[in-house]
mmCIF file as gemmi writes it, N, C-alpha and C atoms, coordinates in Angstrom:
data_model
loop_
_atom_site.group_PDB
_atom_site.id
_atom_site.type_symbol
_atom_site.label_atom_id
_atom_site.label_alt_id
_atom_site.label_comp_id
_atom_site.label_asym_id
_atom_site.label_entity_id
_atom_site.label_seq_id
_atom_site.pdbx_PDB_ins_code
_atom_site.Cartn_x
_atom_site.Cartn_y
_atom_site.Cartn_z
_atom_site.occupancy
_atom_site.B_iso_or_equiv
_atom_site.pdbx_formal_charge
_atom_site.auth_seq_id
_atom_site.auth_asym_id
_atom_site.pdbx_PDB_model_num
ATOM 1 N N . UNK Axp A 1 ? 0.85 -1.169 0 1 0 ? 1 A 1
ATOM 2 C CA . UNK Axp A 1 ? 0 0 0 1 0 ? 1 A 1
ATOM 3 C C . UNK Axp A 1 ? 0.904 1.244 0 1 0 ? 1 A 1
ATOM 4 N N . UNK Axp A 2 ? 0.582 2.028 -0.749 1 0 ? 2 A 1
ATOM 5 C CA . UNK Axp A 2 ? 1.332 3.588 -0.751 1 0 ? 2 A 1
ATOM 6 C C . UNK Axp A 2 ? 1.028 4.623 0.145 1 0 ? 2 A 1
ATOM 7 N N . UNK Axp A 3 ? 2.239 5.232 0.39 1 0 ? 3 A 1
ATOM 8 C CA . UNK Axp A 3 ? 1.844 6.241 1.446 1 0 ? 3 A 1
ATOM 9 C C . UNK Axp A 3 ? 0.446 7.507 1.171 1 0 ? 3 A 1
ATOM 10 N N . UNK Axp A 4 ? 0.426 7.487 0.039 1 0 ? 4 A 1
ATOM 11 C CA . UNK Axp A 4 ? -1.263 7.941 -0.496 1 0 ? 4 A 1
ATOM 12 C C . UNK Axp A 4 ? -2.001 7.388 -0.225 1 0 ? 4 A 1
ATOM 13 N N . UNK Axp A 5 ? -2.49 6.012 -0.214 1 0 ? 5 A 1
ATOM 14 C CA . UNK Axp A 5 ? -3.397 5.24 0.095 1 0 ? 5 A 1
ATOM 15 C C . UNK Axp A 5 ? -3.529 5.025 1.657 1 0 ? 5 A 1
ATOM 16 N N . UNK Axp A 6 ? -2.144 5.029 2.257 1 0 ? 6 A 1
ATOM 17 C CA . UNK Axp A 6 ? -2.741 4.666 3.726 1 0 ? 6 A 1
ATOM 18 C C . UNK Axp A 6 ? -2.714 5.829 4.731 1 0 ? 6 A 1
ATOM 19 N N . UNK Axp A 7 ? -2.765 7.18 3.896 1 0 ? 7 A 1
ATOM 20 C CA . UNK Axp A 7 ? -3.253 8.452 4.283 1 0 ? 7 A 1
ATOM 21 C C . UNK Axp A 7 ? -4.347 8.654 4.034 1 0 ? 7 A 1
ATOM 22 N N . UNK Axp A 8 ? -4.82 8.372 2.999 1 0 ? 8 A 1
ATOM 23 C CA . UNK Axp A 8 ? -6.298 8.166 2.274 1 0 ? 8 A 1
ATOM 24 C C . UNK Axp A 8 ? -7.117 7.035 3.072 1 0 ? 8 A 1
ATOM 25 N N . UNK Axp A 9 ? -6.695 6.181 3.541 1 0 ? 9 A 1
ATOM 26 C CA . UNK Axp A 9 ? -7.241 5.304 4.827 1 0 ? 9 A 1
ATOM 27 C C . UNK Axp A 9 ? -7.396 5.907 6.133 1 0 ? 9 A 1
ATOM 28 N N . UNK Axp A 10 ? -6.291 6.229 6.107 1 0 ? 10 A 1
ATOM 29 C CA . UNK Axp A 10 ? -6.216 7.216 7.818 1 0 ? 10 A 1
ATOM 30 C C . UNK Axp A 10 ? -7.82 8.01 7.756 1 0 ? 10 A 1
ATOM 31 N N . UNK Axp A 11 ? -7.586 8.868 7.061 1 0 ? 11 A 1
ATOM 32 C CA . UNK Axp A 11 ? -8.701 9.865 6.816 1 0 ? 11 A 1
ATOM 33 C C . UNK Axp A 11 ? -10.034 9.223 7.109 1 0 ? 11 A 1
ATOM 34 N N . UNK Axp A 12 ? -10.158 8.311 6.011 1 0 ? 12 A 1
ATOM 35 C CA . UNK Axp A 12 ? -11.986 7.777 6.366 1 0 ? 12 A 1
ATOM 36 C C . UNK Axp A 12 ? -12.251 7.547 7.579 1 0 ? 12 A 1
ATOM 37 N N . UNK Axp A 13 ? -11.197 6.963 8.374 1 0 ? 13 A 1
ATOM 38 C CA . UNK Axp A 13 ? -11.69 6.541 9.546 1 0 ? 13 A 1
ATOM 39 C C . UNK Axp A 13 ? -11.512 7.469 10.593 1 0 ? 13 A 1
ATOM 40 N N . UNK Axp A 14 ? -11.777 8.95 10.088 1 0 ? 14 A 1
ATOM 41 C CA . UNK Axp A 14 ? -11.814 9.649 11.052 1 0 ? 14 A 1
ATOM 42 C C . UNK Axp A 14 ? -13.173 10.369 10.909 1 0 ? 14 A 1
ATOM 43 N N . UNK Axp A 15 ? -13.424 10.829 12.123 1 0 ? 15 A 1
ATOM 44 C CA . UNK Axp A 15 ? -14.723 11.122 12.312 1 0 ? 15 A 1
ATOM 45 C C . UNK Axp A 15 ? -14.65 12.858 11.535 1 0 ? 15 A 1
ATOM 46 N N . UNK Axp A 16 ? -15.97 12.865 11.171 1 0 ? 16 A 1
ATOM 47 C CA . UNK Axp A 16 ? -16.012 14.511 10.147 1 0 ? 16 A 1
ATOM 48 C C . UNK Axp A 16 ? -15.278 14.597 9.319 1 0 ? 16 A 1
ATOM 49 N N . UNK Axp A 17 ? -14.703 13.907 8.545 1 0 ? 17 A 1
ATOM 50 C CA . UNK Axp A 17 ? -13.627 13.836 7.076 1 0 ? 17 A 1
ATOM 51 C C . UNK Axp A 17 ? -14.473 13.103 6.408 1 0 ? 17 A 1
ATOM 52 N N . UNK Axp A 18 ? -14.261 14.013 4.771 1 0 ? 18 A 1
ATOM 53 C CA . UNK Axp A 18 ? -14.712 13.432 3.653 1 0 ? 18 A 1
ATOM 54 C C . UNK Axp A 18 ? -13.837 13.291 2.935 1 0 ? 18 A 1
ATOM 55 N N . UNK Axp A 19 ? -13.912 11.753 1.951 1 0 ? 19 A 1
ATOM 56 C CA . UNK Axp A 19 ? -12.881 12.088 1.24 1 0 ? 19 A 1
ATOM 57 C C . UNK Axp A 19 ? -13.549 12.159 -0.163 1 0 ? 19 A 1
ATOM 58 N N . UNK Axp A 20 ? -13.227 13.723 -1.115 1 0 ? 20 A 1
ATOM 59 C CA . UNK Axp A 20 ? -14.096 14.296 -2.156 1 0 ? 20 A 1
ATOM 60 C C . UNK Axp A 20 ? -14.049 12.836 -3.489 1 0 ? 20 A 1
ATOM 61 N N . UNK Axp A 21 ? -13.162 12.255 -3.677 1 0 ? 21 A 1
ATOM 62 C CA . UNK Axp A 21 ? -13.152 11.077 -4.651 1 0 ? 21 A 1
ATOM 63 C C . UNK Axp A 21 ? -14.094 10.144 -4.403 1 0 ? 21 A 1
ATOM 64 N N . UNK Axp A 22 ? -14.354 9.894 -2.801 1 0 ? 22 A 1
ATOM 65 C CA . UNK Axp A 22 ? -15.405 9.086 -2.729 1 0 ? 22 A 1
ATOM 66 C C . UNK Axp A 22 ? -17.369 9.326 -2.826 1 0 ? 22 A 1
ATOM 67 N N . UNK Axp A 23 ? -17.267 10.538 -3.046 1 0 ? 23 A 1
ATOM 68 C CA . UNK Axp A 23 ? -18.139 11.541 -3.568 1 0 ? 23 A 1
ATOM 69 C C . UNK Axp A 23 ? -18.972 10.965 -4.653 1 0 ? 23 A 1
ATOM 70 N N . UNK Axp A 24 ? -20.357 11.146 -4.363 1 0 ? 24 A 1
ATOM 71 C CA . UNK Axp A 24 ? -21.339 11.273 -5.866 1 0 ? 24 A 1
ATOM 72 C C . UNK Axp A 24 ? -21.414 13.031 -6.823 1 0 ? 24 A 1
ATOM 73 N N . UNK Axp A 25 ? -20.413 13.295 -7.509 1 0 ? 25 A 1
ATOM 74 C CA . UNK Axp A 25 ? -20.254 14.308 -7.993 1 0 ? 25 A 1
ATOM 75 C C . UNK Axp A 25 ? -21.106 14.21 -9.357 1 0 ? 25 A 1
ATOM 76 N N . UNK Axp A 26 ? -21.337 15.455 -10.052 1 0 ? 26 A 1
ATOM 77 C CA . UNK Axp A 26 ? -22.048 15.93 -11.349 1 0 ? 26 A 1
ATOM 78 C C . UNK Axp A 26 ? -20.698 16.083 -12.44 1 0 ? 26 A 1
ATOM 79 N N . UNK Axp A 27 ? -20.818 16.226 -13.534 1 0 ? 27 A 1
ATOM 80 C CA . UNK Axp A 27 ? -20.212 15.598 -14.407 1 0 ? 27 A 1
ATOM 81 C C . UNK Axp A 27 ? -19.333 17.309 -14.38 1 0 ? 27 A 1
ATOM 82 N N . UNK Axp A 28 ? -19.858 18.568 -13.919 1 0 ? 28 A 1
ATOM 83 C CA . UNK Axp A 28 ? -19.34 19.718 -13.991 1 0 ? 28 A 1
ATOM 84 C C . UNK Axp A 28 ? -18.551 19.802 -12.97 1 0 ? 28 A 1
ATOM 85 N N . UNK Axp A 29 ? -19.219 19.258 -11.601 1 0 ? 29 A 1
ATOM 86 C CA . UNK Axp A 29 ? -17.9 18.779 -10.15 1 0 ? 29 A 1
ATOM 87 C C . UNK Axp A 29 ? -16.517 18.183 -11.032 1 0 ? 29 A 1
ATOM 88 N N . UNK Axp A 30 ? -16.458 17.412 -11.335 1 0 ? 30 A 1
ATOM 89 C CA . UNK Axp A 30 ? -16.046 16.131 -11.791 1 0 ? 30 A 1
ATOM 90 C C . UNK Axp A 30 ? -15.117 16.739 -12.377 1 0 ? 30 A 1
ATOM 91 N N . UNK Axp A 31 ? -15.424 17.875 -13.34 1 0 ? 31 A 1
ATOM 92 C CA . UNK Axp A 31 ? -14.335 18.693 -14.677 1 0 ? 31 A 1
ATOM 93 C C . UNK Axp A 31 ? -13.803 19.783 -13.2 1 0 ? 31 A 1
ATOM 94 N N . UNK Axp A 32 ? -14.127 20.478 -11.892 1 0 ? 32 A 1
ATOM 95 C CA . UNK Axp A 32 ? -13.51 21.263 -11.653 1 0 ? 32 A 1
ATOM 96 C C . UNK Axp A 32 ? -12.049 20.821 -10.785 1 0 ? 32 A 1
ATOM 97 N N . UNK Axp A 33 ? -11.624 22.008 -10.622 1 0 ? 33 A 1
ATOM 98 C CA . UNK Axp A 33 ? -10.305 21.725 -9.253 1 0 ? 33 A 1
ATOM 99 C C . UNK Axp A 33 ? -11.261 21.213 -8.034 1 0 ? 33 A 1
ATOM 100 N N . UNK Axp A 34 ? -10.804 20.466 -7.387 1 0 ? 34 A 1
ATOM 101 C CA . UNK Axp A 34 ? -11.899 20.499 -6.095 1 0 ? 34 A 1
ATOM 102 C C . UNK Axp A 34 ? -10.757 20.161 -5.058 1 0 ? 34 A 1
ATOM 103 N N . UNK Axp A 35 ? -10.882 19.701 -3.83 1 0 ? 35 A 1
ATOM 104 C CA . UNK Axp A 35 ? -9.859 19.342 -2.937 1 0 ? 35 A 1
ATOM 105 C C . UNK Axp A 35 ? -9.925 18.002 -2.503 1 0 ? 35 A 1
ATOM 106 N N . UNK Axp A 36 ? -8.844 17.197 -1.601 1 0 ? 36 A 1
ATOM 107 C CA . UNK Axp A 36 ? -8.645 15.758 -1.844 1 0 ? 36 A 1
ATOM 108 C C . UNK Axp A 36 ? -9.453 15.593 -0.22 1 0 ? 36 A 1
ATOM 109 N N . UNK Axp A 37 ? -10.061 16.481 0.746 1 0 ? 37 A 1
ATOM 110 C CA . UNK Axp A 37 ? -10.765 15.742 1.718 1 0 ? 37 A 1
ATOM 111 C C . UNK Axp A 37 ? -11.292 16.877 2.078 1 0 ? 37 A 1
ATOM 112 N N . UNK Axp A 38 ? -12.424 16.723 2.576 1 0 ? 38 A 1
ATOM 113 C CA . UNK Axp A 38 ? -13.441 17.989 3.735 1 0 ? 38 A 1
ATOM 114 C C . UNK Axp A 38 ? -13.286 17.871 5.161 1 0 ? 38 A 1
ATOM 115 N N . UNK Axp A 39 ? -12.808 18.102 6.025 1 0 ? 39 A 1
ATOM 116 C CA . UNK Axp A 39 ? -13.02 18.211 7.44 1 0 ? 39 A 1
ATOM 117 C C . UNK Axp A 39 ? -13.788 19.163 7.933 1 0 ? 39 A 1
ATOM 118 N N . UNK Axp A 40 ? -14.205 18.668 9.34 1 0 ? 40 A 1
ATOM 119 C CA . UNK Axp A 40 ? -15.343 19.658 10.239 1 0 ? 40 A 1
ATOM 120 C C . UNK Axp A 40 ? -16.251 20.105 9.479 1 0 ? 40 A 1
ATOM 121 N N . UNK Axp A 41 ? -17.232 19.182 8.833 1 0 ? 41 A 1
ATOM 122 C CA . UNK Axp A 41 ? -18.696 19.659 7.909 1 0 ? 41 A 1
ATOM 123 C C . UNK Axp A 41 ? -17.997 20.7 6.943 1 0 ? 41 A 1
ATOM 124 N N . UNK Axp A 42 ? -17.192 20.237 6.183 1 0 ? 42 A 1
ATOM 125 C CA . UNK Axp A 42 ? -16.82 21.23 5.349 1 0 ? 42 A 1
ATOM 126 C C . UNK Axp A 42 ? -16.345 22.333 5.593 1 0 ? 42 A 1
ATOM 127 N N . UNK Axp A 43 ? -16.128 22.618 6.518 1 0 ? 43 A 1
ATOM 128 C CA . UNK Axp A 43 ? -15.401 23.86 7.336 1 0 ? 43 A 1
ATOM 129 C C . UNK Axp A 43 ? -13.815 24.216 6.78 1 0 ? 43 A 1
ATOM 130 N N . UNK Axp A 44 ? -13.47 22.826 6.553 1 0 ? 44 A 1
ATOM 131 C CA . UNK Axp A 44 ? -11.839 23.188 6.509 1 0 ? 44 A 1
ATOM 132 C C . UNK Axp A 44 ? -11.942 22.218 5.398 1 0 ? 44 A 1
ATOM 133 N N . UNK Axp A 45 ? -10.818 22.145 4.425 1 0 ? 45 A 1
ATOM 134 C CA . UNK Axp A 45 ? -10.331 21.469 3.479 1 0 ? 45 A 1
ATOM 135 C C . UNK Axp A 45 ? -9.01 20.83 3.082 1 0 ? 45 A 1
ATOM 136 N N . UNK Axp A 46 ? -8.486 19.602 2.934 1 0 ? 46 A 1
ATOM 137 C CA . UNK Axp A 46 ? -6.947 19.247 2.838 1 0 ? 46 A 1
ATOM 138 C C . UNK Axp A 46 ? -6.692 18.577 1.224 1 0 ? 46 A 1
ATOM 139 N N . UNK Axp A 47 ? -5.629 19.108 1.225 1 0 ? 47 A 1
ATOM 140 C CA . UNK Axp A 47 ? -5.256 19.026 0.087 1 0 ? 47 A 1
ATOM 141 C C . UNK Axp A 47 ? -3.583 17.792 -0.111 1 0 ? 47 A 1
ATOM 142 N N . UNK Axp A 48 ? -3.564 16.637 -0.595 1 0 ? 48 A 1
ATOM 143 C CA . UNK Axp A 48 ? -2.66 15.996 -0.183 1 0 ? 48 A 1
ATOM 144 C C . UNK Axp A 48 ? -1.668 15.826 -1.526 1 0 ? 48 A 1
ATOM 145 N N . UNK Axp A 49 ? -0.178 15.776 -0.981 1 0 ? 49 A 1
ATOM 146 C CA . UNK Axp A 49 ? 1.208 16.369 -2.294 1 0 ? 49 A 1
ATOM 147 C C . UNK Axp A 49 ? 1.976 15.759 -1.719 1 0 ? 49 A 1
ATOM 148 N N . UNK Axp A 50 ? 2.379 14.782 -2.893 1 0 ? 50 A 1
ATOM 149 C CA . UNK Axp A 50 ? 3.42 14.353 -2.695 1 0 ? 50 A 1
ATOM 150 C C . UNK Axp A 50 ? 4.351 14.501 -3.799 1 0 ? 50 A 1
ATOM 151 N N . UNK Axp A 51 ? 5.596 13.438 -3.405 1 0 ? 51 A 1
ATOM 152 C CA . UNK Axp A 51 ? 6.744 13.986 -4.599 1 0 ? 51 A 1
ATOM 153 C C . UNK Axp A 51 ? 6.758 12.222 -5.261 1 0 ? 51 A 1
ATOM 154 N N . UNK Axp A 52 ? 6.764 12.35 -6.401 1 0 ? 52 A 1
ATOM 155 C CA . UNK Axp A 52 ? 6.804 11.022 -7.228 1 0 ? 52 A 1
ATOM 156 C C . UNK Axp A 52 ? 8.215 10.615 -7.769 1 0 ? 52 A 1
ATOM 157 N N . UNK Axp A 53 ? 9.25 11.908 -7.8 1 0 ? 53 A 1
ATOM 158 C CA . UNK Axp A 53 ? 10.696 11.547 -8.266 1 0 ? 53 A 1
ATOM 159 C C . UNK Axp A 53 ? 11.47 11.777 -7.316 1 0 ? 53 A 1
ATOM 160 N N . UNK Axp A 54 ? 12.458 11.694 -7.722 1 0 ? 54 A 1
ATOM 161 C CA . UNK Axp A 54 ? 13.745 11.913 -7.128 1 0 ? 54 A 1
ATOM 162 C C . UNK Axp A 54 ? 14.454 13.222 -7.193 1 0 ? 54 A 1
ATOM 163 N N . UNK Axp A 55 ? 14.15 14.192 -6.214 1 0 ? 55 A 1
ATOM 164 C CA . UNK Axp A 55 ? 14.562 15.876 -6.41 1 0 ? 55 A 1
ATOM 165 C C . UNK Axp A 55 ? 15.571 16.174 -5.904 1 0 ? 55 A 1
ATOM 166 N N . UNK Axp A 56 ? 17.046 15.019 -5.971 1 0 ? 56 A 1
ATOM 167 C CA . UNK Axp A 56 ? 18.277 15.155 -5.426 1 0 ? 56 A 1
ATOM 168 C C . UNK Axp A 56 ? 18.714 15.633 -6.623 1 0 ? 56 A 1
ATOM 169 N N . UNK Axp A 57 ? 18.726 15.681 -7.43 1 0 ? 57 A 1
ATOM 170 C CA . UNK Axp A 57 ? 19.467 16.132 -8.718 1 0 ? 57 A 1
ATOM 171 C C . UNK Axp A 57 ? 19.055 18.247 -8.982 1 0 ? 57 A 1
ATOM 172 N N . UNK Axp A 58 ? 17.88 18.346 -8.996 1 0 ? 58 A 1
ATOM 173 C CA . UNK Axp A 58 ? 17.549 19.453 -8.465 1 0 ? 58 A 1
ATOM 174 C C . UNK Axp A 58 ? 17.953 20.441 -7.473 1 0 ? 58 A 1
ATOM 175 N N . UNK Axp A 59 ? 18.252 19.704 -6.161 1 0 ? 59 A 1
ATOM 176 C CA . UNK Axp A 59 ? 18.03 20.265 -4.975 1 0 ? 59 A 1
ATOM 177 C C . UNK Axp A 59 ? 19.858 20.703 -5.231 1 0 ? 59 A 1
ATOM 178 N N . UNK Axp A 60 ? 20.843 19.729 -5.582 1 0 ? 60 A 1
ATOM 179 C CA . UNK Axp A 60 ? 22.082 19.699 -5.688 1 0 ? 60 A 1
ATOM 180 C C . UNK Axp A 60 ? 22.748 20.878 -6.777 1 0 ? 60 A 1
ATOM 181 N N . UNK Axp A 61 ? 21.705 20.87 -8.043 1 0 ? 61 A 1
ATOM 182 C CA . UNK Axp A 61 ? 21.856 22.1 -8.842 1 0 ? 61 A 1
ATOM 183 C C . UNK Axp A 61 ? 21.774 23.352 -8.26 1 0 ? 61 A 1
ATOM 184 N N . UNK Axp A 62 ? 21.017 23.527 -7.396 1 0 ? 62 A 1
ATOM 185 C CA . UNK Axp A 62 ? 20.586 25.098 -6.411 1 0 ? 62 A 1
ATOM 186 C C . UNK Axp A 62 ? 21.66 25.001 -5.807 1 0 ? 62 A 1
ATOM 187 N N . UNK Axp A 63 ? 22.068 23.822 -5.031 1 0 ? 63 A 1
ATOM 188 C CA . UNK Axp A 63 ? 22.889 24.114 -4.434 1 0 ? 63 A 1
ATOM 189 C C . UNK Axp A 63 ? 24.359 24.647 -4.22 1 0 ? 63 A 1
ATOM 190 N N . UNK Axp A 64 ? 24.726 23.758 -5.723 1 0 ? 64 A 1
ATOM 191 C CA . UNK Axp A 64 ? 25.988 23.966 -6.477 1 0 ? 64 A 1
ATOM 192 C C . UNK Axp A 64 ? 26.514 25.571 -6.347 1 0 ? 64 A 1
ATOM 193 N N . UNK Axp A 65 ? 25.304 26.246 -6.711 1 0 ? 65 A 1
ATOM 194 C CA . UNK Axp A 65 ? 25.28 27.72 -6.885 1 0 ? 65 A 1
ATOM 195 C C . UNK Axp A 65 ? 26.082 28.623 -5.785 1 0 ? 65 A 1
ATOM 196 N N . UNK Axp A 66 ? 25.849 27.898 -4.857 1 0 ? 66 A 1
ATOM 197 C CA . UNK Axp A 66 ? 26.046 28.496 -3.195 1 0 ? 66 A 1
ATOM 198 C C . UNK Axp A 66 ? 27.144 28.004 -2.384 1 0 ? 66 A 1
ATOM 199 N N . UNK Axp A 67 ? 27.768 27.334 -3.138 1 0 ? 67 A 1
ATOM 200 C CA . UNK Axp A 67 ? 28.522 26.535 -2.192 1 0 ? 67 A 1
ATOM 201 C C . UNK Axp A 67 ? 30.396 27.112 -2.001 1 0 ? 67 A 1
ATOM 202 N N . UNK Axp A 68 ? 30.175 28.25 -2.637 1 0 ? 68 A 1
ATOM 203 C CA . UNK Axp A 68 ? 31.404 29.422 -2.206 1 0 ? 68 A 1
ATOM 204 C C . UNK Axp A 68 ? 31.076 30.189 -1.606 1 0 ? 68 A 1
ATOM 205 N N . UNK Axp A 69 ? 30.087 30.662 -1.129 1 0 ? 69 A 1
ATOM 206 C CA . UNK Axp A 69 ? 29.439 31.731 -0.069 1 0 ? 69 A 1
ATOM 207 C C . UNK Axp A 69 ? 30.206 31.317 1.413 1 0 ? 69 A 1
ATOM 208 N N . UNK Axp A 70 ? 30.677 31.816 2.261 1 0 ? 70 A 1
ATOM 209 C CA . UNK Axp A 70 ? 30.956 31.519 3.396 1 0 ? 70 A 1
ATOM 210 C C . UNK Axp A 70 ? 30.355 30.954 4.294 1 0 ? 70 A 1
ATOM 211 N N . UNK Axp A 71 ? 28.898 31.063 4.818 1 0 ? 71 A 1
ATOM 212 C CA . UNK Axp A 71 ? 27.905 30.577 5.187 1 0 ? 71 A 1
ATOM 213 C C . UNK Axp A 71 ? 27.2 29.319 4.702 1 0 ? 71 A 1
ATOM 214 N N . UNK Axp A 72 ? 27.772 28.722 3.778 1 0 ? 72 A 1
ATOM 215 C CA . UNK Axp A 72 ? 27.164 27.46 2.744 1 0 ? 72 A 1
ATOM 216 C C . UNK Axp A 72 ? 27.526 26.879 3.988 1 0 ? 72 A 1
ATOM 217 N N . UNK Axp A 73 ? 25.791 26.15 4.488 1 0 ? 73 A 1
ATOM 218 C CA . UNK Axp A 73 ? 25.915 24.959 5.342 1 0 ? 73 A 1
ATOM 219 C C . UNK Axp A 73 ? 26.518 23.417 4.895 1 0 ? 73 A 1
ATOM 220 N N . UNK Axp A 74 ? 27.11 22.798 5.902 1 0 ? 74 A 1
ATOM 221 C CA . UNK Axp A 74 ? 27.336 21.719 5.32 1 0 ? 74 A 1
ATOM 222 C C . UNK Axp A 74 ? 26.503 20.503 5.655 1 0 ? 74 A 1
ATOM 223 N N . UNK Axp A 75 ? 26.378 19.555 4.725 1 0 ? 75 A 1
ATOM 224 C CA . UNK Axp A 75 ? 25.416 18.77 4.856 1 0 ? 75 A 1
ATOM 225 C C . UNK Axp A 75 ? 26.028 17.116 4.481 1 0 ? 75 A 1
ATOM 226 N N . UNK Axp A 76 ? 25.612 16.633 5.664 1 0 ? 76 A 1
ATOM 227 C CA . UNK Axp A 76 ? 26.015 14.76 5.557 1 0 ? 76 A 1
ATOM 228 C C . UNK Axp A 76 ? 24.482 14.111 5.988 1 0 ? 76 A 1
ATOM 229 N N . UNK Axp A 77 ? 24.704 13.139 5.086 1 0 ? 77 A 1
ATOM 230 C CA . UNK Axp A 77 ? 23.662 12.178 5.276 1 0 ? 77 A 1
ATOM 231 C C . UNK Axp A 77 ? 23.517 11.86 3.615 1 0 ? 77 A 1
């Protein structure tokens, strides 16, 4: 099971959470942005993001940039 799915589990089984996919929506719902759960009668809304790649290659390019500055933290792990 994926960490989407057993967040998406967590959720149902909490009391006052909806989750909008499990929804009887209209075919115009359906086409909009909407959000991935309702809490507190719709009061509040969550929206769930994750990362699907690998953003070490990225994160290392920014970093590259900085890494003569005096202050460039150093980093292990």
């Amino acid at each position: 099971m994926t960490l989407e799915e057993r967040f998406t589990e967590f959720v149902r089984n909490l009391q006052s959470a909806e989750i909008v996919d499990d929804l009887k929506l209209s075919q115009e719902q359906e086409r909009s942005k909407k959000p991935d759960f309702f809490f507190f009668e719709r009061q509040f809304i969550g929206e769930m993001k994750s990362i699907k790649k690998d953003m070490e290659p990225k994160a290392q390019t920014i970093l590259e940039k900085h890494k003569d500055r005096p202050k460039y933290p150093v980093f292990f792990g």
